[in-house]
C-alpha positions as CSV (number, residue, x, y, z in Angstrom):
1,X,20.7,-9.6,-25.0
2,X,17.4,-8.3,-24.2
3,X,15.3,-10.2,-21.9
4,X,11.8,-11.2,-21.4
5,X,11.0,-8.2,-18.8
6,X,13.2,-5.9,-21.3
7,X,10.5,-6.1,-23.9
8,X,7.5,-6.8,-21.7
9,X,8.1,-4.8,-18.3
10,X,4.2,-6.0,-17.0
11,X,6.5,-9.4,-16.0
12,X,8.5,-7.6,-13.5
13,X,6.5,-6.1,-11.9
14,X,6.3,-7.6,-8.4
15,X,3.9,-6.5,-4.8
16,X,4.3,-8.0,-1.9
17,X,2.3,-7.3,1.6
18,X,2.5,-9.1,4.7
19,X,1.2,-12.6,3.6
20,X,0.4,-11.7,0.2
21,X,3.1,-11.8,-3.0
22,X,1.5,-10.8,-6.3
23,X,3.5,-11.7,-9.1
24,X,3.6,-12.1,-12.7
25,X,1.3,-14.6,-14.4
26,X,4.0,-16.4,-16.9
27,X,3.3,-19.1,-19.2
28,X,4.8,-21.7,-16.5
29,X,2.6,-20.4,-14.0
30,X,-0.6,-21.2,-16.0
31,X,-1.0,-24.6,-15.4
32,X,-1.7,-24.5,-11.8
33,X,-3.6,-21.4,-12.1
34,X,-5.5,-23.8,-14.4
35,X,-5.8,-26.8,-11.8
36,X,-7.2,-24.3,-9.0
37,X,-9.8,-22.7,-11.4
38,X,-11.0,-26.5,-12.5
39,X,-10.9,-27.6,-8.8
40,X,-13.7,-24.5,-8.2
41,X,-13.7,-21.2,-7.4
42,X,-17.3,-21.0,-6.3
43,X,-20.7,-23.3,-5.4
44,X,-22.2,-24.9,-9.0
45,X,-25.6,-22.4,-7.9
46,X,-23.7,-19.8,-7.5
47,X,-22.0,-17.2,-10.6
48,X,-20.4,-14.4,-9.5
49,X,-18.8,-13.5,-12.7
50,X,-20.2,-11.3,-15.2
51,X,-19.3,-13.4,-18.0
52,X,-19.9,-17.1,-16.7
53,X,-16.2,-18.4,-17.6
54,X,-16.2,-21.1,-15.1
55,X,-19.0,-23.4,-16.6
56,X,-17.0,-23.2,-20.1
57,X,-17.5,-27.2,-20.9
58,X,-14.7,-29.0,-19.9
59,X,-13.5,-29.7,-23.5
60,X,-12.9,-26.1,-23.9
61,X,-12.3,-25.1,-20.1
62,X,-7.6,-25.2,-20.4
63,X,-8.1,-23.3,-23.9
64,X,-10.1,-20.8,-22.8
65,X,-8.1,-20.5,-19.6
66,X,-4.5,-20.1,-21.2
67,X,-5.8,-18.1,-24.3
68,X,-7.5,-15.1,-22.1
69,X,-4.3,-14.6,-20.6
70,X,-2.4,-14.6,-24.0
71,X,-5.0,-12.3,-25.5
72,X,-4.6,-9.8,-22.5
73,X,-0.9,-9.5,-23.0
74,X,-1.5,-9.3,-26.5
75,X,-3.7,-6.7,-26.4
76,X,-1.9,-4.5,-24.0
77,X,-0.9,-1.0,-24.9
78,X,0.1,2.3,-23.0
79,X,-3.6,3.6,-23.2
80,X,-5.6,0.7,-22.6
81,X,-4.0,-2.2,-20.3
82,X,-4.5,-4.6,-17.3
83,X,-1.9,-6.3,-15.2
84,X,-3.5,-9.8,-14.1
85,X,-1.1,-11.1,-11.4
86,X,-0.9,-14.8,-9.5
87,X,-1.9,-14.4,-6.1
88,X,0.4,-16.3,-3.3
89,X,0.1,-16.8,0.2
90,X,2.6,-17.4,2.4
91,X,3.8,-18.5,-0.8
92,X,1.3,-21.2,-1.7
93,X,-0.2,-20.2,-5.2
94,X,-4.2,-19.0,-4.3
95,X,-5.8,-17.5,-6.7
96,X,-5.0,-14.2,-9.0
97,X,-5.7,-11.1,-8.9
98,X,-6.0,-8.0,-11.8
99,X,-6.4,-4.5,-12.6
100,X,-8.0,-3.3,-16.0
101,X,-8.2,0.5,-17.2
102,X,-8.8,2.2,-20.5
103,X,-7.4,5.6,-21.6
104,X,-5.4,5.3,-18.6
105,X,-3.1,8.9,-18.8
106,X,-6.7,10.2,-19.2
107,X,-8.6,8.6,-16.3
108,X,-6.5,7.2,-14.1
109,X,-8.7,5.0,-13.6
110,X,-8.5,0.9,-13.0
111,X,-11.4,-2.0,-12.7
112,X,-10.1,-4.8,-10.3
113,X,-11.2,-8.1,-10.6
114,X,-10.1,-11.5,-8.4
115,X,-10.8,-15.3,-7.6
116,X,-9.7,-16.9,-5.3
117,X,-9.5,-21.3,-4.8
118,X,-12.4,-22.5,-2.6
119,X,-9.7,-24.0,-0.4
120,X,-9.0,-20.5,-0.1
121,X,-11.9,-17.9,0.5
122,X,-12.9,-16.9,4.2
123,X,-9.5,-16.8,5.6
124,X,-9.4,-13.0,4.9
125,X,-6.7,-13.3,1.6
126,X,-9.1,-11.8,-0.9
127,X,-9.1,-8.5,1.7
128,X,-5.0,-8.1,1.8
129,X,-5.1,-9.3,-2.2
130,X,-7.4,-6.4,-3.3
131,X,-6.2,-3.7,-0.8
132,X,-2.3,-4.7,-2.4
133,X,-3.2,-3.9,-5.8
134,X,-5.0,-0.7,-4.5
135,X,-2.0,0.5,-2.6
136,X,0.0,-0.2,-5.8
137,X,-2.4,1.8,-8.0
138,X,-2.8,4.6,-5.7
139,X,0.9,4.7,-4.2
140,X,2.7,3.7,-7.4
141,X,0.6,4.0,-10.5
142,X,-0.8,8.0,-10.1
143,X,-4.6,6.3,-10.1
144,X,-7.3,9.1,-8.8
145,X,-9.8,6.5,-8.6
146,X,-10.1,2.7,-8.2
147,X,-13.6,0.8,-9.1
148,X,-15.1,-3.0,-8.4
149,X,-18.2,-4.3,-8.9
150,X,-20.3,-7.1,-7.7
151,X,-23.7,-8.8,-8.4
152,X,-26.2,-8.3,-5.1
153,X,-26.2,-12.4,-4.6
154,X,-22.4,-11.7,-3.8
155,X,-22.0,-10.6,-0.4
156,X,-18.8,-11.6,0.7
157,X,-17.3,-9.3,-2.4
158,X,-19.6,-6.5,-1.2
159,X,-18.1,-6.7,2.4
160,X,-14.9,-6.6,1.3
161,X,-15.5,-3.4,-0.5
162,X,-16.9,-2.2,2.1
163,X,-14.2,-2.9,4.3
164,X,-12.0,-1.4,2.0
165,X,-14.1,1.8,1.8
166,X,-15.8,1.6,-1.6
167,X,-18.8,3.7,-2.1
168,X,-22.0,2.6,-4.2
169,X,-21.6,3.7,-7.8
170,X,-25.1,2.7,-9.3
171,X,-26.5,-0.7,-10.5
172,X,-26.7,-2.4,-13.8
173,X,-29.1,-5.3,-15.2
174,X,-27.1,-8.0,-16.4
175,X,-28.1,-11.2,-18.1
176,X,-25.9,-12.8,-16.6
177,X,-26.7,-16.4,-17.7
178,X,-29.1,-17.3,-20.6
179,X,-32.7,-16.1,-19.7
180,X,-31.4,-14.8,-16.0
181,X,-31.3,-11.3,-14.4
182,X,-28.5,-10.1,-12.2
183,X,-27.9,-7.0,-10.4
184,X,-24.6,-5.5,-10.5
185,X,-23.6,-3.3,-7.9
186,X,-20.6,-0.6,-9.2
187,X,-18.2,0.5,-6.8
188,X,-15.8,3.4,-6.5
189,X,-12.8,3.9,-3.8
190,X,-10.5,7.4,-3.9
191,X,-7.5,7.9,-1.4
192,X,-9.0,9.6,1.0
193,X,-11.6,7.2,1.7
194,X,-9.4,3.8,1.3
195,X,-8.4,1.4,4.3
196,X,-4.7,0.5,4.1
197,X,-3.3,-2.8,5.0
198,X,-1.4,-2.7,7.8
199,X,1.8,-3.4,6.6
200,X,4.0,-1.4,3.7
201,X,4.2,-2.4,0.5
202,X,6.7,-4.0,-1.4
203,X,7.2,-3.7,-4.9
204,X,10.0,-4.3,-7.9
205,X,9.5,-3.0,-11.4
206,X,7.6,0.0,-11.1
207,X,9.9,2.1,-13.0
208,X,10.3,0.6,-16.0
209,X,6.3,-0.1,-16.3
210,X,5.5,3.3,-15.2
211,X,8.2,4.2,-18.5
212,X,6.1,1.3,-20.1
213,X,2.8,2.9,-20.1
214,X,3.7,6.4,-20.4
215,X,3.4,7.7,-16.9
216,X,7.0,9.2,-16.4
């Protein structure tokens, strides 16, 4: 009988490092995911995201949670896909954490993207979060290149990028809300110039995904 990770191989894919386990976001992981995002992710004067998801109204806010995920598996293909992972700590759920990439075999090239629970932020996890999914890409996925982004009122995200050995990658003009300006700062991080966590990775799945999405 085939399973669930038979036909979709994304959901076995699993990274661990040190305190950090990123694994597969299933439909029974959702609805905490969903109770962390509604408890906050960030100050109500603050929007760190380029499309303001977290002040969806609150009629609207589990449907448009539950539904981005659905559409993202949906929508996944060998050329153009993204892995969006739950983040745990010391196996407490956190947060999540995601790559994104287009014409993959072409570029290897992936976008991350992360929150984190307010609970949660300063304690150094989004560090070891992103530089897991970076060690996966570069170690375990072929990727020649890994980018991030961040808007210039963002400085926490900026430090970790630069922690992690990002260099600047130009600057875009968002409106980020209705009527409002925000600069985006683009980031790009190769190999050579990336900080490793200190600790090895540990992964499950890779070679059925890398089969998956056409890399071997």
């Amino acid at each position: 009988m085939t399973s669930l990770v038979d036909a979709f191989p994304p959901f076995g894919v699993t990274v661990a490092c040190g305190s950090i386990a990123l694994r597969p976001i299933t439909d029974d992981v959702l609805p905490d995911l969903l109770e962390i995002a509604r408890a906050g992710i960030h100050a109500p004067d603050r929007m760190p995201f380029s499309v303001p998801w977290t002040e969806t109204p609150a009629e609207d806010f589990a449907r448009q949670f539950v539904t981005h995920h659905w559409r993202m598996r949906s929508s996944f293909t060998a050329k153009d896909w993204s892995l969006y992972f739950a983040v745990y700590h010391d196996d407490e759920l956190v947060g999540t954490q995601s790559v994104s990439t287009n014409s993959y075999l072409v570029t290897r090239t992936g976008e991350t993207g992360s929150w984190l629970g307010m609970p949660f932020q300063g304690r150094g996890i989004g560090t070891l979060m992103r530089q897991t999914i970076i060690a996966l890409m570069f170690d375990h996925l072929d990727a020649a290149q890994v980018t991030s982004g961040a808007f210039l009122d963002n400085p926490a995200s900026l430090a970790v990028s630069r922690k992690l050995g990002y260099r600047p990658n130009g600057q875009v003009r968002h409106e980020r809300r209705a009527g409002e300006l925000a600069i985006n700062q683009h980031l790009v991080l190769t190999p050579e110039n990336f900080v490793r966590p200190s600790e090895a990775l540990q992964v499950q799945g890779i070679p059925a995904f890398r089969s998956f999405v056409g890399l071997d």
